[in-house]
C-alpha positions, -999 to 999 in steps of 0.1 A, spaced: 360 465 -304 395 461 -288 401 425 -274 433 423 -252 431 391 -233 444 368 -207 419 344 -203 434 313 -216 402 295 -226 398 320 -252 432 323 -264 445 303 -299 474 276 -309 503 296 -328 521 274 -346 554 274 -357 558 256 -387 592 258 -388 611 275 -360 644 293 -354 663 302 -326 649 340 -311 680 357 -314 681 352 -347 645 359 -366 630 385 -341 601 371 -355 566 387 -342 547 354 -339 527 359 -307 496 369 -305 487 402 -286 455 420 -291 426 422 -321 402 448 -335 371 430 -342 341 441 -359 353 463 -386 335 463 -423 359 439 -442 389 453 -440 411 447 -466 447 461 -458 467 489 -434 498 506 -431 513 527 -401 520 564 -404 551 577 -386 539 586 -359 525 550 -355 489 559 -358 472 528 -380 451 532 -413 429 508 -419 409 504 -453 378 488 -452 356 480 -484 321 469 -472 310 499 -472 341 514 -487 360 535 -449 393 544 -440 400 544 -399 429 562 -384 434 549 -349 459 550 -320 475 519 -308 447 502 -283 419 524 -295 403 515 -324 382 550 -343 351 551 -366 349 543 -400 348 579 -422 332 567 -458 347 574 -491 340 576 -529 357 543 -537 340 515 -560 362 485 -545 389 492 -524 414 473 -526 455 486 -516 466 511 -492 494 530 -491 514 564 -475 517 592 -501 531 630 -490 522 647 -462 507 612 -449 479 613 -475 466 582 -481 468 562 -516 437 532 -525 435 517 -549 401 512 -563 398 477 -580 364 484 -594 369 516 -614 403 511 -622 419 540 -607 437 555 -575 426 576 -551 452 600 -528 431 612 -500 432 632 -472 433 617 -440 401 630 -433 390 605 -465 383 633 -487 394 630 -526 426 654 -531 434 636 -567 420 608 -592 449 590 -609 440 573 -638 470 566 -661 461 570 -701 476 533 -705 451 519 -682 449 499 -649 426 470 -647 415 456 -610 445 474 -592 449 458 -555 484 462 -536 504 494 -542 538 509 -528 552 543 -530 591 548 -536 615 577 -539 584 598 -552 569 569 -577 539 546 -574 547 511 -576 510 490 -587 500 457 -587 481 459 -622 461 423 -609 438 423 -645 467 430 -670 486 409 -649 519 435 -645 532 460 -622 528 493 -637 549 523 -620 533 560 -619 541 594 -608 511 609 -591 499 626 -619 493 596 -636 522 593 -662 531 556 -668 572 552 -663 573 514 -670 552 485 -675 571 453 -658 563 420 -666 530 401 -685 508 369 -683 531 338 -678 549 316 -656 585 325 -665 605 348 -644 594 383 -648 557 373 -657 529 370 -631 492 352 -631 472 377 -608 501 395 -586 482 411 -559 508 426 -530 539 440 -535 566 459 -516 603 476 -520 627 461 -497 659 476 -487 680 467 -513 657 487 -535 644 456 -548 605 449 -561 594 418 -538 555 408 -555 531 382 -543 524 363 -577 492 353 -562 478 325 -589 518 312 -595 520 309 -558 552 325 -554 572 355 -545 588 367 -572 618 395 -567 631 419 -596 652 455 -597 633 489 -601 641 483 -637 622 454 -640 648 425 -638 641 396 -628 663 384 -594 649 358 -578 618 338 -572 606 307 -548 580 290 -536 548 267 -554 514 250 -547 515 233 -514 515 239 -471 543 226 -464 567 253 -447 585 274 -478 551 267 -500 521 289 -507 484 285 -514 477 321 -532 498 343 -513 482 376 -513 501 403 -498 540 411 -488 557 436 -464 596 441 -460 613 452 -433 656 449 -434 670 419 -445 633 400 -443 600 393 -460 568 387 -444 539 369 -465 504 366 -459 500 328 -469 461 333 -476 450 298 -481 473 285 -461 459 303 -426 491 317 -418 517 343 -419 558 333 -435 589 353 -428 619 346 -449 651 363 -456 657 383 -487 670 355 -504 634 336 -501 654 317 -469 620 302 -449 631 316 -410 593 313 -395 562 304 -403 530 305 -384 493 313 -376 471 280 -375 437 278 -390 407 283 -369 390 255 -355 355 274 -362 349 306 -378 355 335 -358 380 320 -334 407 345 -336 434 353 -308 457 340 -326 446 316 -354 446 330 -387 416 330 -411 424 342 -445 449 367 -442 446 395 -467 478 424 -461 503 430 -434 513 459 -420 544 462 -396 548 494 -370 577 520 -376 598 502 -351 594 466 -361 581 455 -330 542 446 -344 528 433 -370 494 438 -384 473 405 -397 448 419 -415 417 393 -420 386 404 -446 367 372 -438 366 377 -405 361 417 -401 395 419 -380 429 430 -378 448 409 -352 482 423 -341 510 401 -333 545 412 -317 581 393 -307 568 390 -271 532 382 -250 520 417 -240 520 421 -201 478 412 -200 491 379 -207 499 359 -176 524 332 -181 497 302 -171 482 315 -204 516 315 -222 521 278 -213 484 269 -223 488 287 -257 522 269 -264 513 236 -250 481 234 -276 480 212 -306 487 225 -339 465 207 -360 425 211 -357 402 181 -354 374 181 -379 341 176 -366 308 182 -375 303 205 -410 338 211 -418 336 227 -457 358 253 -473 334 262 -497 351 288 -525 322 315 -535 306 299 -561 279 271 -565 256 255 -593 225 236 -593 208 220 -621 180 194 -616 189 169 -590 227 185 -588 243 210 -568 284 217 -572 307 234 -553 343 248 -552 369 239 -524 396 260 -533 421 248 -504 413 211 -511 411 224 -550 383 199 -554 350 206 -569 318 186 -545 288 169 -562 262 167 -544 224 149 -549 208 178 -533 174 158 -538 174 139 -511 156 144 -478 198 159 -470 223 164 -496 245 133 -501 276 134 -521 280 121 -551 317 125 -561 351 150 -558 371 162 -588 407 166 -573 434 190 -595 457 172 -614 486 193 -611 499 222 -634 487 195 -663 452 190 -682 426 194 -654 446 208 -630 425 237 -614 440 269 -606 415 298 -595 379 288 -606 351 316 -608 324 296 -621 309 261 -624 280 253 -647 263 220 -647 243 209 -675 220 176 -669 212 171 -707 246 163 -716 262 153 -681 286 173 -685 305 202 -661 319 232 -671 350 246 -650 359 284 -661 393 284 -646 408 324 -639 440 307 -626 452 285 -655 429 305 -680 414 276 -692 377 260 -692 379 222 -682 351 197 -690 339 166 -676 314 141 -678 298 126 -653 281 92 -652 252 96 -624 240 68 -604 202 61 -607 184 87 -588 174 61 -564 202 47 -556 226 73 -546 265 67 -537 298 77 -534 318 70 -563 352 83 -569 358 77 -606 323 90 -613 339 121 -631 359 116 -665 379 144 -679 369 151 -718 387 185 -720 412 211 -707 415 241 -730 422 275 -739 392 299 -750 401 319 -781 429 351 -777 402 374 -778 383 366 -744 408 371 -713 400 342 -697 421 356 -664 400 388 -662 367 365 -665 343 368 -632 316 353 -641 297 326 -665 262 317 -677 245 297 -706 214 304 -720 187 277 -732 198 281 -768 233 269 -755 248 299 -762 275 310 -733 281 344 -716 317 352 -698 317 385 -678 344 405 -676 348 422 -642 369 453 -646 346 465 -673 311 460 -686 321 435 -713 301 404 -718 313 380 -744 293 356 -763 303 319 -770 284 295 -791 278 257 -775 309 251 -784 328 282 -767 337 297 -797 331 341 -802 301 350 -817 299 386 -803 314 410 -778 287 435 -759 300 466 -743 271 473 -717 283 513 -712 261 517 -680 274 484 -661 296 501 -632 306 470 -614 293 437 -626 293 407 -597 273 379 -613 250 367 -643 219 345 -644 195 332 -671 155 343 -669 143 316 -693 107 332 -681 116 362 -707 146 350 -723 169 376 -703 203 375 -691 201 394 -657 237 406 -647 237 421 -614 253 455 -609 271 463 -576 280 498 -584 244 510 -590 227 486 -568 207 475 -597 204 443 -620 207 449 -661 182 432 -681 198 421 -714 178 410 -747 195 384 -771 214 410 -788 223 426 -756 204 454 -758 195 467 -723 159 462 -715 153 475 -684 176 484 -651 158 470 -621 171 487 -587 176 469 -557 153 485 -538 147 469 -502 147 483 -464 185 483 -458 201 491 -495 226 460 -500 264 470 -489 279 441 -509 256 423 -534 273 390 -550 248 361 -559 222 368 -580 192 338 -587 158 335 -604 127 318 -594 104 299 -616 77 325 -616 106 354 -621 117 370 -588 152 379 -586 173 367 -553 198 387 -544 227 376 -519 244 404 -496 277 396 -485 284 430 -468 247 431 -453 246 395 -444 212 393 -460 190 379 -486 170 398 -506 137 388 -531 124 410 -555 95 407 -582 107 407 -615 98 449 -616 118 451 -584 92 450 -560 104 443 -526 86 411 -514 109 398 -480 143 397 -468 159 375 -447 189 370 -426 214 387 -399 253 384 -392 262 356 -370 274 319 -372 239 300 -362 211 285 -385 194 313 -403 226 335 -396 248 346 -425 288 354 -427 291 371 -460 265 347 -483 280 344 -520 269 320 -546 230 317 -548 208 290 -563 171 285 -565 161 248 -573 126 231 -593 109 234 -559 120 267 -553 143 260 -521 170 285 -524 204 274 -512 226 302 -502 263 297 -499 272 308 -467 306 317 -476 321 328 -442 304 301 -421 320 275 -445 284 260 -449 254 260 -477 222 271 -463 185 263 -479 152 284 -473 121 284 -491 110 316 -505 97 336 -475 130 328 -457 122 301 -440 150 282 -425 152 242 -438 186 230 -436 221 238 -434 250 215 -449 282 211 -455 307 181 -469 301 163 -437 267 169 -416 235 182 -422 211 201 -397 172 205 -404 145 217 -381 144 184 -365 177 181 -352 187 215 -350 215 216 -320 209 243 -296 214 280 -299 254 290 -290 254 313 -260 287 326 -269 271 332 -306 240 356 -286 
């Protein structure tokens, strides 16, 4: 669906973080038109004859489509999709993050070629083609690898680190004019520039939202003398010169989900048209590309120019107003979750008739505790103590909390006490880690997810064993079945979930068999009596199976209302078998009992239960 618009009730705030005069930035910061419901899209790029290509991952598409007419999806063989770019003859290059490899395709999304160099990518995302050569963002070995199309490795630039030349999970990259490699070093929030050689140049920007900073900039395009950067965390889109000179910044976050036209929701990749004139915001979390240019298009009246520039730039925070991160963990009475904007970890007493918080862990800088990208969070109530695995900083942080008596529950800021930052042994990559679990012998798991490698910790996070589980395609998440002493790991790429013995043997490989097969599995729970939950984020659905993989109910549809998912994550089940979803795309936790019925959605702020449920959104019908 196309959405031109000049209704000015429906039209967002841009905001200009820090302006320049219009003659000189020819910046494209007004809003003109979006292409809503697509399947997460996760970047574009314009062909010459400024068609668009947009590459979407849930289920894995490419669209080619004509300004102001957006085409059908055509499916293609692609684990996770991940960067787009033009190769000859406007074939189309992915690559695919999953299985490690890129595709060139036909624009009719058929496979003409497989590269897979001999050196070997892990979790490719952006990519960039140059005078005949493939330029890669090699996110899991943390380096930009060059290629020719067969395959053959020219040059390997750059390692884990935070010196010039090194990178912590680079994710977009571009060649500017000046032949110059411009990279989005995603988990050192910065840009970071170096020669085709490998040189570092230059570099700017750090943690922060003030204008010139970055919260995990994902993606970067280059057009003449300037950069544009999708700012992901930070809602919004920044344009400097080659020089890393800020000229423009904008793109305010949406008040509510889904908002669009105009504000910016986790911004992904940019594309900009042949000419320069429009640039392409593409937006995963919503299922949108919105397209921006250096002038209102003429559907635009100018009452509606003076209502969008008139508007405040800064959203009031009302009702449940949560930017929960993808990942949650319950144990007895508590429930923890990841803000990664805020980088604060939220305790909750999920006991109580509604959640109450207990407590907030802030970051502490670049120091001991400071938090960088966590994937898991594991809370133990035997020893009171939390378990941080930290991707960004590769490090695991511990604290200990000191609870308040169960029947007395409060706020308390200094409830959490920091007992440990540190570094896991060389041998487990704690950067390429996607997922942790413990079992009830205390033993820990740590998943890599470019590969099916599990390693094994002892209570005290020290190697006892590596498994190599040869028929895990694409692992998403781990859970413990203390029921029969399993470690389930759920498998996106086969649609299945392993079961693993204690020497990691594979017992049995349950498939996911329900009505609708899942488009995007990620959470993965087990009940007390042994069902496995399963959380769809592409299919906006829960799923529960016996523990042979019976289908028993599923529950759940797209939309922002109570018993409405936006791309569910992180999945727990608790003693009295209320599962809490994360509802990762409404910014919200939801909790069901086992046949799906709906008992409460919550946030950092409100709660909602069947008794004060607020009436139905008409715009949400």
């Amino acid at each position: 669906m196309i959405r031109p618009t000049a209704w000015a009730g429906l039209l967002a705030t841009l905001q200009v973080l820090a302006p320049a005069p219009a003659q000189e930035t020819d910046s494209p910061d007004r809003y003109q038109l979006d292409f809503n419901g697509l399947r997460a899209p996760v970047d574009a790029r314009w062909l010459t004859d400024d068609r668009l290509v947009i590459l979407e991952s849930a289920p894995p598409a490419i669209r080619i489509t004509d300004w102001l007419e957006c085409s059908t999806a055509t499916d293609i063989d692609c684990g996770e999709p991940a960067g787009l770019a033009i190769g000859p003859d406007d074939t189309i290059l992915v690559t695919d993050a999953a299985r490690n490899r890129i595709l060139q395709l036909a624009p009719d999304g058929t496979t003409v070629r497989i590269i897979e160099p001999s050196d070997g990518l892990r979790h490719p995302t952006g990519i960039a083609m140059h005078d005949g050569h493939l330029y890669v963002a090699d996110t899991g070995n943390d380096r930009i690898a060059v290629l020719d199309l067969d395959g053959t490795l020219l040059r390997s630039i750059g390692s884990r680190g935070v010196a010039p030349g090194r990178f912590r999970r680079p994710q977009g990259l571009d060649i500017d004019a000046a032949d110059r490699i411009v990279v989005a070093d995603t988990d050192n929030h910065r840009i970071q520039t170096l020669d085709l050689d490998g040189t570092p140049i230059s570099h700017w920007g750090s943690w922060g939202s003030f204008p010139g900073l970055f919260q995990a900039p994902s993606d970067v395009h280059c057009i003449d003398d300037r950069i544009f950067v999708s700012d992901r965390l930070n809602h919004r889109i920044q344009l400097f010169r080659s020089d890393g000179t800020l000229v423009d910044a904008w793109g305010m976050h949406s008040v509510k989900p889904r908002e669009g036209q105009g504000r910016i929701h986790y911004p992904d990749a940019l594309a900009i048209s042949p000419d320069g004139s429009r640039l392409a915001v593409v937006e995963s979390f919503e299922d949108r590309i919105q397209f921006f240019g250096g002038d209102y298009p003429d559907w635009i009246d100018e009452e509606t120019r003076r209502e969008i520039e008139s508007r405040p730039t800064t959203a009031p925070r009302t009702g449940i107003q949560s930017h929960f991160g993808p990942t949650v963990d319950l144990d007895d009475r508590i429930m923890v979750v990841w803000e990664p904007e805020a980088r604060a970890v939220l305790i909750f007493d999920h006991q109580r008739q509604t959640p109450i918080r207990l407590t907030s862990i802030f970051s502490r800088g670049d120091g001991p505790g400071g938090f960088g990208h966590l994937v898991d969070l594991h809370w133990d109530h035997d020893s009171n103590q939390l378990h941080l695995f930290d991707r960004g900083t590769s490090q695991v942080h511990v604290y200990g909390l000191e609870l308040p008596p169960a029947d007395q529950p409060r706020f308390d800021p200094s409830m959490a006490r920091l007992l440990t930052s540190r570094t896991l042994d060389p041998s487990i990559p704690m950067h390429r880690i996607v997922d942790a679990e413990r079992d009830a012998r205390g033993r820990w798991y740590l998943m890599e997810g470019s590969e099916g490698t599990i390693h094994v910790l002892d209570a005290d996070l020290q190697p006892l064993d590596r498994w190599s589980i040869p028929d895990l395609r694409e692992p998403a998440a781990m859970t413990f079945d203390p029921r029969h002493d399993e470690l389930l790991v759920l498998d996106r790429g086969r649609n299945a979930v392993h079961r693993l013995d204690e020497a990691g043997r594979t017992r049995a490989v349950t498939a996911i068999a329900t009505p609708e097969p899942p488009v995007r599995p990620n959470g993965l729970a087990v009940t007390r009596e042994g069902d496995l939950l399963i959380s769809d984020g592409g299919g906006h659905a829960v799923h529960r199976l016996s523990n042979d993989g019976t289908h028993r109910t599923s529950w759940g549809t797209k939309g922002s209302n109570h018993e409405e998912f936006w791309k569910p994550a992180g999945i727990v089940v608790d003693d009295r078998d209320r599962v809490i979803v994360l509802d990762h795309g409404n910014h919200r936790c939801q909790m069901f009992d086992l046949e799906g019925r709906w008992l409460m959605t919550f946030g950092a702020g409100r709660a909602y239960t069947p008794k004060n449920r607020p009436p139905r959104r008409p715009e949400d019908e």
